[in-house]
N, C-alpha and C positions, 0 to 999 in steps of 0.2 A: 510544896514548892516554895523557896525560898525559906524554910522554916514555916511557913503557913498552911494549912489545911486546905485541898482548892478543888476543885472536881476539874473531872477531863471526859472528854468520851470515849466512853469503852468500845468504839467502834471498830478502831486498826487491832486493838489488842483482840480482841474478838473474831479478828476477819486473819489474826496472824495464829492465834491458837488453832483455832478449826481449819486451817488450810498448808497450815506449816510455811506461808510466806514470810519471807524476811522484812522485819518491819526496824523499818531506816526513818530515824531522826533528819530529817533536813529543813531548812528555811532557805528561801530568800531576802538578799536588805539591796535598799537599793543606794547606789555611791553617790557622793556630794555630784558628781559631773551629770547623774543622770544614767549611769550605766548602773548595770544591774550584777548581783553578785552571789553565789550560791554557797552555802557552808552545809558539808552531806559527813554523818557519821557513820560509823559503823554500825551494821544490823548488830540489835539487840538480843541475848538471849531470851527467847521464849520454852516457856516447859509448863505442862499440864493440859487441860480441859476445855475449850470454850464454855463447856456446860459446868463449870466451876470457881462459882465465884471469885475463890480467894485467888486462883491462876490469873485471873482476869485482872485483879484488883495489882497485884505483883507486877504482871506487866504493865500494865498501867502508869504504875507509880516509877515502875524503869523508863518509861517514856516520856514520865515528867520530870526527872531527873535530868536524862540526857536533853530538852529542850530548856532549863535552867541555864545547862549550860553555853547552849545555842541564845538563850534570850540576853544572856552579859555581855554576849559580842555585839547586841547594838540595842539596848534597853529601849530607846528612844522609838524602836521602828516598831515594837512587837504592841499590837493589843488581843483584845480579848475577843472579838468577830462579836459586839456585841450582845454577849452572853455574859453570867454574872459568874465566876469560876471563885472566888476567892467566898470561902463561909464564916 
């Protein structure tokens, strides 16, 4: 992410392999006035195994792609939920 190495949790990709749900990149940020503002992508392809690593690790890396791209539209609002993601 961003060119750096980062962990994410394998949990959506995990709960979208094994269940075949559509797993959607979305945030919210919130506006200068106090209202609130939602930016929702398109579901991601997923393909393989829950029970296979590398599927897991693929989609994974598609979901931190697509929030890359979600996190430029307001740098300033995104942190890290108190977890150390960057290695």
């Amino acid at each position: 992410m961003f060119g750096r190495r980062t962990r994410i949790p394998p949990g959506p990709s995990v709960i979208a392999l094994r269940t075949g749900a559509p797993l959607i990149p979305a945030v919210i940020y919130m506006r200068e006035d106090g209202s609130w503002h939602a930016w929702v992508q398109e579901a991601l392809t997923v393909e393989g195994s829950a029970d296979d690593p590398e599927a897991v690790t693929a989609t994974a890396t598609k979901l931190a792609a697509a929030f890359e791209q979600l996190v430029l539209r307001a740098p300033t609002q995104w942190h890290a939920m108190f977890n150390r993601y960057w290695l």
